[in-house]
N, C-alpha and C positions, 0 to 999 in steps of 0.2 A: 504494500500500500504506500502513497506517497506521503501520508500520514507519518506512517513511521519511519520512512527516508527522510522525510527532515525532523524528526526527534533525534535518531540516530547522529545526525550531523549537528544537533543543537548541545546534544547532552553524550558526546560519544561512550565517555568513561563510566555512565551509568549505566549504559544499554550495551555494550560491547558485552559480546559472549564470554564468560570466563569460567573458571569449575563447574559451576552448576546453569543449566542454561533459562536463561528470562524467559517468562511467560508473559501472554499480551495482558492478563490480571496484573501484574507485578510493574509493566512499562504504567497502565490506567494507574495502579495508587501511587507510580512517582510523576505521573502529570497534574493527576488530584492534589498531591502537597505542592506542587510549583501554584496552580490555579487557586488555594486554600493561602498558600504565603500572599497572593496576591491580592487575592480580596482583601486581608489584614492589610495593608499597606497601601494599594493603589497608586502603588510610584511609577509606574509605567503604562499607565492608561494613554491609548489616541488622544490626539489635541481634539478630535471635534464634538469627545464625549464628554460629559460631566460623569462625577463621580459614581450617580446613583443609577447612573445608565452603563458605567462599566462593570459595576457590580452586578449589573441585573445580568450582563453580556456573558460573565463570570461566573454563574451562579448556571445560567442555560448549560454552557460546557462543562460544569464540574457535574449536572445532572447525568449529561451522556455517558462520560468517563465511570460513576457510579454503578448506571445499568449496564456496562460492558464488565465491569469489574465482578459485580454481583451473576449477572449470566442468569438471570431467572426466567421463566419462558412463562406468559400470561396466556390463562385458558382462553382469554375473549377476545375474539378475533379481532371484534374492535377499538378492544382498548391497543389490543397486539398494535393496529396499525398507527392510533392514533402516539402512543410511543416511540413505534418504529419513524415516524415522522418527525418529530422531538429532538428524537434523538439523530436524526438526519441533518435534522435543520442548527442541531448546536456544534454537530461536526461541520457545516460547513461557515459557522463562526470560527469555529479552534482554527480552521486553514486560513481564514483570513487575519486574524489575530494571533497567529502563535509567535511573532514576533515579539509583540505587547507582554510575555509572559515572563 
């Protein structure tokens, strides 16, 4: 995924394979603490957001990362998609933002 080609290239020494090999659960909880330090902080928010809007930005992407982490699978099909969309739409925040993190 190209997701994780540029984490890879953001964070090498985190993600680089060594004795035991990373799972994409274990890359989700070291984006969650990068997205989790940043909410606490907000020192690298876009210039054309206000604060309460980067937080909100922040809070979308730390929900997706969550449900990847967790891996839970909902019986109802449409809660399934309404989800599956969610969580679509906060990944394609983290790609436009993962600079900002």
């Amino acid at each position: 995924m190209k997701i994780l080609d540029a984490l890879k290239k953001l964070v090498p020494k985190r993600l680089a394979v060594s004795k035991n090999k990373q799972t994409h659960k274990d890359a989700c909880r070291l984006i969650l603490e990068l997205i989790n330090q940043e909410i606490k902080s907000c020192s690298n928010k876009p210039l054309d957001m206000s604060d309460e809007q980067w937080r909100n930005t922040l809070n979308e992407m730390s929900f997706a990362f969550k449900v990847k982490a967790q891996d839970t699978i909902l019986k109802s099909p449409a809660r399934r998609k309404q989800r599956e969309q969610k969580v679509n739409r906060a990944f394609e925040l983290f790609k436009v933002y993962i600079k900002h993190l």
